[in-house]
N, C-alpha and C positions, 0 to 999 in steps of 0.2 A: 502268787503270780498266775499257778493255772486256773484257780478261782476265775479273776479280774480277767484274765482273756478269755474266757468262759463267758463271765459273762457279759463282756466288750461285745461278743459276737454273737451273742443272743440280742441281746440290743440294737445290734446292726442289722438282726435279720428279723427284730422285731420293726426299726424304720424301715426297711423295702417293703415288710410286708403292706404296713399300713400306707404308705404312697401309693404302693400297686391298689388297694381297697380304698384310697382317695379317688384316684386316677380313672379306675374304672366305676365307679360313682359318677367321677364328674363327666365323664363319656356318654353314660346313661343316658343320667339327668339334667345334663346344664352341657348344652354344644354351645351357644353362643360366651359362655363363660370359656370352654375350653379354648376357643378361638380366639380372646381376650389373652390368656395365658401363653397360648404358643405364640403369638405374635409381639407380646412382650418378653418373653422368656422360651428364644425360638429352642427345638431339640440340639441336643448336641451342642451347644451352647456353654461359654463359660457362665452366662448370668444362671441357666439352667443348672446347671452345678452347683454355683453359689447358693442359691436357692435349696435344693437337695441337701447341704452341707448346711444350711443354717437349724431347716427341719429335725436333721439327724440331732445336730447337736440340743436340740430342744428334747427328743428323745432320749437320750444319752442324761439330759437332768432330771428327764422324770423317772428313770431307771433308779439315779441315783437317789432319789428322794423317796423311793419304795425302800430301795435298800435301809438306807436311815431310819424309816420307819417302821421297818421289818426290826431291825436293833432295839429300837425304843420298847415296843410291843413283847418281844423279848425279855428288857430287862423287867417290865411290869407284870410281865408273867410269875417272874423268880421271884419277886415279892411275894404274889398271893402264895407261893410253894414255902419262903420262908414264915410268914404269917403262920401257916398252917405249921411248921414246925417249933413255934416258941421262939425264931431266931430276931433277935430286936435288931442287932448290926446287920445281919445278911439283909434283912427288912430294909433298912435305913441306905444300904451301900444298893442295892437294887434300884429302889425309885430315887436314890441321885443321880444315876447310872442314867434312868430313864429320862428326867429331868433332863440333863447334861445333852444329851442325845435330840432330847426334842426341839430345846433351845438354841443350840451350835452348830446344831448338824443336819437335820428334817426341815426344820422351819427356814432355815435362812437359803438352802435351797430351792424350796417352795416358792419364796420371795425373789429370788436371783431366774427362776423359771418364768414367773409372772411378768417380771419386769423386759427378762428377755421377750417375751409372747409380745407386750406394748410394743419394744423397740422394733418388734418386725412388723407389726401394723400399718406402726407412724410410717416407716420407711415403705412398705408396700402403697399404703394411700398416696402419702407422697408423689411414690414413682407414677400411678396409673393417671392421678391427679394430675401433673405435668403433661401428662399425655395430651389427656384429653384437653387442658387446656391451650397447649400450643396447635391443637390440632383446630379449637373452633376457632385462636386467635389467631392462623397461619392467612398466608396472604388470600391464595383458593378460597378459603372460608369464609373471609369478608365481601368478595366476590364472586362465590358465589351464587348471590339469589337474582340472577337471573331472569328467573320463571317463577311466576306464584306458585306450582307444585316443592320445587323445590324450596324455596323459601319459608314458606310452612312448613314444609315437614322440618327443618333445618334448626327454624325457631320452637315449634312443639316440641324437639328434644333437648335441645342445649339447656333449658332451664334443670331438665332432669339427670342431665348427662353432668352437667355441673358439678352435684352433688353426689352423682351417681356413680362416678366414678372410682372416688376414694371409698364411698360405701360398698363396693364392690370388692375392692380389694380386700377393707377388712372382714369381711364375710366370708372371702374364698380366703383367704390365710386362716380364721377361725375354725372353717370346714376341716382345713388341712391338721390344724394344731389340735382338732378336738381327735379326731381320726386319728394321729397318731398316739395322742396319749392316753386314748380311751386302747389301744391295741399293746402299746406297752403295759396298761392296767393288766388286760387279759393276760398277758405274758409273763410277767410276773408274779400275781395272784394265783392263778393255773399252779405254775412253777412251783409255788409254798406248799399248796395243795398236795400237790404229786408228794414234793419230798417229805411231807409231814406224815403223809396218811393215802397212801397210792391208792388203797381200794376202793376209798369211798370218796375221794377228790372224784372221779368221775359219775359220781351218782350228785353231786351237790352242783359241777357244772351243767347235768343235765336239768335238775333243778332248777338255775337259776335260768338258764336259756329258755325253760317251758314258761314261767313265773313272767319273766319280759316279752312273751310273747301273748299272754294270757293280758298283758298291763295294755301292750300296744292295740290287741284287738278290742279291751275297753274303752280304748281311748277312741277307738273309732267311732263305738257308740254312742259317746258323751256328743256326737256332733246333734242327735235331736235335742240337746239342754242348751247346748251352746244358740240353737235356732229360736227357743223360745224364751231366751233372754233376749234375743234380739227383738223381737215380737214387744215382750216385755217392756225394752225400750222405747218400740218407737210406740205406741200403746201411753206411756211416759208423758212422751213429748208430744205429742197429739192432747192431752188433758191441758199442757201445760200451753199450747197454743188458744187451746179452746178457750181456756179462764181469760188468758193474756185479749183475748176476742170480745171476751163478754166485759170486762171491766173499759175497754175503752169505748165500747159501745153500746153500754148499760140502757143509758138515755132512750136511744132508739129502739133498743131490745124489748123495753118494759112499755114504751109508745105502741110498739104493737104487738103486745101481748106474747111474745115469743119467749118469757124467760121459763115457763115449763117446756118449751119443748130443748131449748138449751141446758138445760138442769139434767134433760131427759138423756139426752146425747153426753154431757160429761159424765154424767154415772154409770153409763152403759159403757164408755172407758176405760172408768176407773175399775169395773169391774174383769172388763178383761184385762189390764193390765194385769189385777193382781191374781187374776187366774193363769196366766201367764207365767209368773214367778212363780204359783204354786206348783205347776208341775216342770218350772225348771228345777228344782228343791227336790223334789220326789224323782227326779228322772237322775239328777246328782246323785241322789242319796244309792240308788238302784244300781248306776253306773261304778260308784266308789265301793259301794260292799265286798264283791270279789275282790279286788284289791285288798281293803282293809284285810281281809280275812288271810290272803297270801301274807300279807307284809308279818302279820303276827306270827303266822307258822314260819314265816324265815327265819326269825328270833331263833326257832326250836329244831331247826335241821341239823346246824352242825354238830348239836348238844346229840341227838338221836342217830350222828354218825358216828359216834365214837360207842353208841352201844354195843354193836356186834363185837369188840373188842375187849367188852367188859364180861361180855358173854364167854368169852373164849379164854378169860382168866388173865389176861395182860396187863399190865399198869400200866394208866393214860396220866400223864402227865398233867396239868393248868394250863402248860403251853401250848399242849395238843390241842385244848379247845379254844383256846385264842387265836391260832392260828387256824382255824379252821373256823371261825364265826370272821375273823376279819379279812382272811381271801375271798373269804363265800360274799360276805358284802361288797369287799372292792371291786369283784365280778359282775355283779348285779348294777352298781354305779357304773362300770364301762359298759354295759350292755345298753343300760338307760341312753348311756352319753354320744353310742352310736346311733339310736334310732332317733332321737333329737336331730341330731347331724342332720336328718334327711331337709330337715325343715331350714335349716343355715343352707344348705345345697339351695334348696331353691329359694330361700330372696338372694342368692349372690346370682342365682341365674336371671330373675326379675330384673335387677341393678346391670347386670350384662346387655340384657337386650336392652334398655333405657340407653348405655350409653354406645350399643351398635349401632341403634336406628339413626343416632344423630352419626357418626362414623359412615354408614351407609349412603346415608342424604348427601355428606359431604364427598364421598368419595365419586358416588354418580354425578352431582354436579360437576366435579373436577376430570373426571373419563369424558363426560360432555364437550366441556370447552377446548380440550386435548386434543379431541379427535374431528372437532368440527362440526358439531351435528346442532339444531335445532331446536329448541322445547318438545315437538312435536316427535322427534327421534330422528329426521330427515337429514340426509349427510349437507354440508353446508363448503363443502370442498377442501381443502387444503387450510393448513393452520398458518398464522404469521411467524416466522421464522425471525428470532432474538438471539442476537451476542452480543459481545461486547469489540468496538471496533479495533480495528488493528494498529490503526495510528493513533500514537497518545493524544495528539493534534484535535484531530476529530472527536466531539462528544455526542453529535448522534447525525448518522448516514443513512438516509430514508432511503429504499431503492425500490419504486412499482410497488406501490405499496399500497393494497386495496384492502379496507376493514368491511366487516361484515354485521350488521344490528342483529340485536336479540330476535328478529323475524327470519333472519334469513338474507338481507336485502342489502346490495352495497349501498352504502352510508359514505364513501370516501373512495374515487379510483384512483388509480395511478398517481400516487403523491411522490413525489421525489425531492427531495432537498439535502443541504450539509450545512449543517452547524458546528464550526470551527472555533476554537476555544479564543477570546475575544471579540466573540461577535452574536449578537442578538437577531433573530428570527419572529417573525411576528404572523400568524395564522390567522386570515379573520374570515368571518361568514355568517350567514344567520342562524337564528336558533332550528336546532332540531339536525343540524346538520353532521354531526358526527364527532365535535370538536373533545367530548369527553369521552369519548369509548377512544377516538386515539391517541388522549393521554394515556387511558389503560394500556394501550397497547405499545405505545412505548417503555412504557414500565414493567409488560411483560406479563402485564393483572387481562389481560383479552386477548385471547390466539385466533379469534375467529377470523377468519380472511387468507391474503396469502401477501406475498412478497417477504421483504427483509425491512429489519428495522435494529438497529445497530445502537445503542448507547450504553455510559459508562457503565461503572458497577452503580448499582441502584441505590448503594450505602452511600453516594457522594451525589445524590440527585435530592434535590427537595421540588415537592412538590405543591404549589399552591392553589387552593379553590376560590369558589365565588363565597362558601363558608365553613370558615375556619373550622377544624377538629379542637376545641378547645378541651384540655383533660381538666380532671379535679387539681382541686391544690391551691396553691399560691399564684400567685401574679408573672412570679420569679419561673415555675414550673410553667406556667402560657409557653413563656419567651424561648422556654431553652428545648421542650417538648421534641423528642423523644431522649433527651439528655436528661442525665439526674443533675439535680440542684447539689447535689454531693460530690458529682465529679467534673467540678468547673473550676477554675482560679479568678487571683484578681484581675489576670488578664483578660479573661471573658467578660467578666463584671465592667469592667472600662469599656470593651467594645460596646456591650450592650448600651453600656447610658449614650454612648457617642451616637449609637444607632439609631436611641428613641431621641435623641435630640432633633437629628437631623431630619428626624420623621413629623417631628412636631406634638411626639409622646411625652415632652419633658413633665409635665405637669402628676404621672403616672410613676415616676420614680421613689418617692416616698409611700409608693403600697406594694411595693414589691413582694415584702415578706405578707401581705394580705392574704386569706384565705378569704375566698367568696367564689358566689356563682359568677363569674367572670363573662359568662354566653350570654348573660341577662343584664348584665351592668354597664358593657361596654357596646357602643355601638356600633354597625356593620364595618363604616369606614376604619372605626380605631381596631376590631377585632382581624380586619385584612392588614393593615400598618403593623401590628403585630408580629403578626402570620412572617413580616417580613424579616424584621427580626428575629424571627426564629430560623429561616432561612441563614441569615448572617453568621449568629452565632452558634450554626453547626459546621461550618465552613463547608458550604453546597457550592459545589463545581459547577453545577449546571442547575437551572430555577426552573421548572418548569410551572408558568402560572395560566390555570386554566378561569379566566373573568376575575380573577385575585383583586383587581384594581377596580370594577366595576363601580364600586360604591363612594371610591375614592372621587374627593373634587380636582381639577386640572392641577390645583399648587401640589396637596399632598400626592397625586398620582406622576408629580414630574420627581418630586424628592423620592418616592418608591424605586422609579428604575435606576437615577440616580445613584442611590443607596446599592443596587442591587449590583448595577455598572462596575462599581468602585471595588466591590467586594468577588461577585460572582466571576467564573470564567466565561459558562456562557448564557444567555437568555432566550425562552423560547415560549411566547405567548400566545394562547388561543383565546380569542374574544370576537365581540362582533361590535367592540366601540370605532367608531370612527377615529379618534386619536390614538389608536395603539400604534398606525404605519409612521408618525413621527419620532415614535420612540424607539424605532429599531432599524439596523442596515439593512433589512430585506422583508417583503413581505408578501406569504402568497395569499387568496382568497380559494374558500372550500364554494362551489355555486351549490346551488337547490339540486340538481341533478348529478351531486359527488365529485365532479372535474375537479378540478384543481387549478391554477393559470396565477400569473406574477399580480399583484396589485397595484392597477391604476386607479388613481386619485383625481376623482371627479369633482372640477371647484365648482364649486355652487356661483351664484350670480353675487349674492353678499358680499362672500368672501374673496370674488376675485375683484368687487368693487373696492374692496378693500386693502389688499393687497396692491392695486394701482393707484389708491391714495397714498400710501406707503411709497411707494416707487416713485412717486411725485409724476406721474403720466396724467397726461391732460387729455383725456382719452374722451369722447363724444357720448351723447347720450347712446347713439347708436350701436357704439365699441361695448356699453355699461349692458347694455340690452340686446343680443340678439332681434329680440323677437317685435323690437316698436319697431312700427310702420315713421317714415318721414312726415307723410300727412297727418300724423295723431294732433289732437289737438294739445296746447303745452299747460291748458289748466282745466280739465276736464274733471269735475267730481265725480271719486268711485260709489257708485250708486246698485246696491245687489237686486234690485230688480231687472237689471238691463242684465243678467246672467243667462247663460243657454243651460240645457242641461251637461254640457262636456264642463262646463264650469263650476256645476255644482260639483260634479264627481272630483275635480280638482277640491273646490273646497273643503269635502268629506276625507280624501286622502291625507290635506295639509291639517286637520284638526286631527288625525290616525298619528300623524307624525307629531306633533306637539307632547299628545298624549306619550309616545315613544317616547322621548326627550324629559318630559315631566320624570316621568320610570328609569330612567338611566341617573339622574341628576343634571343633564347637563344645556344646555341654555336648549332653545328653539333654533338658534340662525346656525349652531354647530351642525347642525340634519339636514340643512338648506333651506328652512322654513324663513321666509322675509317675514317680518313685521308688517300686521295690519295696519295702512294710516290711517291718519286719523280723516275727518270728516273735513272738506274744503283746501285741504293740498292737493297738489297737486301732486299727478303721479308720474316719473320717468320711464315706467315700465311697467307691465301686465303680471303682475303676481302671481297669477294663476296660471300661468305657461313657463 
């Protein structure tokens, strides 16, 4: 028992030492790794703990696998002792002994070590892996590149930070696992030494400590062989460009007499190349000698430490020089295995910075939009101020509410509204006007600006575009997007088809379980009809669709809100279609100058022609036209010579505006654009006014 707590607490104080000699290592040489470390495993910490306790007990089996093979070593000793004495059993009971030992007891600790070193790997990459990926996938991240500085740097890292991440870890867990078991080597080795043979255990550690120091500074010099293999190489691949040169351009090489001087130039190549090799071989050969010459005389140290004892009349045992040839080596492998370490220290430091710069990029874009400030670093005022509202009632409470553009510049003043649960909202305006930065902003994805903006929890908001996010997968995965196809019932599976019915998706039900590029096979309209669907069958409280319907025609864009009506609690549309203010109980307009004001609906002449045929109103040419004079004459052919130029510029705008209409899908007379007549009608009215 005092043994085994003996040496429990050599063990113990062999793990602090070697963390303390990790620790400051990694302080040294790798800060952006340390900073990786404390931030996932902060001080004083249970996970820090955990961590410490996992290490130790990795120490704690390589102790015990010394021991074991300290036994074995042992019993193969007492063989060679009975050999020499004639004894065939004590022979035979010895290396069963050792057998037994190596097989039961050494090796399958060894293996139980290893396996444990894997499982803290997997779990290390795992953990740092999760990190980084919820950190590029968090919401900040996807918003924000903002700025081309940030965005580039953002994208240059994540491809490295990716992979960089789990690589990191097992590097630094590696560092940490070789460090310690390279100091429990010393530890126990030392340890054998001392108690076998005290006088000259320290002449053999100073030995090998000179020997790995002599190893490390040849190795330094191996760097001019290592340079002229390089040489070597590319030397190589320069012949093998040249030939690749000459054979497809043989024809024209030998048209004009150039194949001596290409002959000339590949042999002057090949010549250095292998000049090249020759004194990487001789610079080798130069660099390894001292080596070689150490490595043989280590063979013969421990055998020549036991001499001064033979000198002095004492009997050394077989055991004596087996333990003293196998400490003396196992010292020499942990010395090797520390100064190795230095080179794991630094790619886990390389793999550090890889995945800090993208941590960085994203962190300063995120301080950015936080605080208000501009691409250029300029303060941009006060942020938009987000909760969630106080009355269940209410799904979003706009109050002064002015958004801010990526320049700096209000894009949207004083917006105020209430969207009450049953009731649709409709925002419309032209392009460029701010309608998607304050979707962000409702959702909490842009602070720039100031006011309040009030809505649910953002887990019961869906949100839809002009184009869809469509993920990899199935047909089935489109619909249900951000839900797994695994955790739906038959209940969802019935809404859904009810949902593409009503949408005029029926035809799409029998590919549900399909896998295909779905963004490429489906088009705009059916990929927003979707979109909607996916809405449904999340059960979204509030819709928010930013131009979602754009592509949709009148029938399917009346079945969309419909659908949405029936399901949804509340709706709140930002577009710049003319049909959206029919489809909702309120609606305001964003103008070119950011204001904000209720929308009134300006009928065109067609349509209110239209609308009084409807009405059965026997209303006059005059009532149908503003703008006809009494005196016009009543069959006057439209003839475009008799145009002024204010006429022209009308007709330049109404062909602007067709073009519009053409690009939305939806007729010419929906914009106010009349129909050109034809030749010898007569016209009620002046078209161009």
């Amino acid at each position: 028992m005092d043994a085994a707590r003996v040496a429990m607490k050599h063990t113990s104080d062999a793990g602090h030492a070697a963390l303390d000699a990790v620790s400051v290592a990694r302080d040294a040489l790798c800060p952006r790794a340390r900073r990786l470390l404390d931030a996932s495993f902060p001080p004083e910490s249970h996970d820090r703990a955990e961590l410490a306790s996992r290490l130790l007990a990795l120490a704690v089996l390589q102790y015990a696998q010394h021991m074991a093979s300290f036994r074995a070593w042992r019993s193969s000793a007492r063989a060679w002792s009975c050999i020499a004495r004639g004894d065939a059993k004590g022979t035979f009971s010895s290396i069963f002994w050792a057998f037994a030992t190596f097989a039961v007891v050494a090796e399958p600790l060894r293996l139980s070590r290893r396996t444990y070193r894997a499982l803290l790997r997997r779990e290390m990459a795992t953990r740092f892996g999760n990190d980084a990926v919820q950190k590029m996938l968090s919401d900040d991240a996807l918003v924000s590149d903002g700025t081309m500085e940030t965005r580039g740097a953002a994208t240059d890292a994540a491809g490295t930070a990716a992979v960089g991440a789990p690589a990191f870890a097992r590097t630094a867990l590696d560092a940490a696992a070789n460090g310690i078991e390279s100091c429990v080597a010393l530890l126990y080795h030392s340890q054998s030494l001392f108690s076998s043979n005290f006088w000259s255990a320290p002449v053999l550690i100073g030995c090998a400590i000179v020997g790995q120091a002599m190893q490390t500074a040849r190795s330094f010099d191996g760097y001019e062989a290592k340079k002229e293999a390089h040489r070597a190489e590319t030397a190589t691949e320069r012949l093998r460009e040249l030939l690749k040169h000459a054979r497809a351009n043989g024809e024209a090489i030998a048209l004009a007499n150039g194949s001596t001087v290409e002959a000339e130039e590949a042999m002057a190549t090949l010549e250095a190349g292998q000049e090249f090799v020759y004194r990487r071989e001789v610079l080798n050969a130069r660099t390894s000698f001292p080596s070689d010459v150490y490595e043989s005389v280590a063979n013969l140290l421990p055998v020549l430490s036991i001499i001064p004892r033979l000198a002095r009349g004492m009997s050394v045992d077989a055991w004596d020089v087996q333990v003293a040839m196998t400490s003396f080596n196992g010292i020499r492998a942990a010395l090797a295995v520390l100064v190795q370490n230095m080179s794991t220290l630094r790619t886990a430091e390389t793999h550090a910075t890889n995945v800090s710069n993208l941590y960085d990029a994203l962190n300063a874009s995120s301080a950015r939009a936080s605080m208000g400030v501009d691409k250029n670093g300029a303060s941009t005022g006060s942020s938009v101020h987000a909760e969630t509202p106080e009355d269940d009632m209410s799904l979003v409470e706009v109050e002064a509410l002015t958004v801010r553009g990526h320049d700096g510049r209000d894009v949207i003043r004083g917006l105020h509204f209430v969207l009450c649960r049953g009731d649709s909202v409709a925002i419309v305006g032209p392009s460029g006007c701010g309608k998607t930065l304050l979707v962000k902003t409702l959702v909490g994805l842009w602070t720039q600006g100031s006011g309040s903006a009030r809505i649910i929890n953002r887990a019961r908001v869906c949100v839809l575009s002009r184009k869809p996010y469509l993920p990899r997968g199935t047909l089935l995965d489109v619909c249900l997007y951000p839900t797994s196809s695994a955790e739906i019932g038959a209940e969802t599976v019935a809404l859904l088809r009810e949902v593409m019915l009503a949408l005029g998706l029926e035809r799409f039900m029998e590919y549900l379980d399909v896998i295909a590029a779905w963004d490429e096979n489906l088009s705009q309209s059916e990929q927003q009809r979707f979109a909607v669907c996916r809405a449904v069958v999340n059960r979204a409280e509030l819709c928010i669709l930013d131009d979602a319907t754009c592509s949709m025609d009148p029938k399917d864009r009346a079945a969309a809100y419909g659908v949405l009506k029936k399901y949804a609690d509340g709706i709140l549309s930002l577009g710049d279609e003319v049909s959206l203010p029919k489809h909702h109980s309120r609606t305001l307009r964003v103008h070119s100058d950011g204001t904000c004001s209720d929308f009134v609906d300006v009928i065109s002449p067609t349509k209110r022609h239209t609308q009084n045929g409807e009405n059965g109103s026997s209303a006059t040419a005059s009532t149908i036209s503003p703008t006809k004079r009494d005196d016009a004459p009543t069959n006057m052919p439209f003839s475009p010579l008799q145009m002024d130029a204010s006429r022209k510029g009308n007709q330049f705008i109404r062909q602007q505006t067709k073009n519009v209409a053409r690009a939305l899908g939806v007729k010419p007379e929906k914009l106010g654009v009349i129909p050109t007549p034809t030749k010898g009608k007569a016209l009620s009215f002046d078209p161009l006014k």
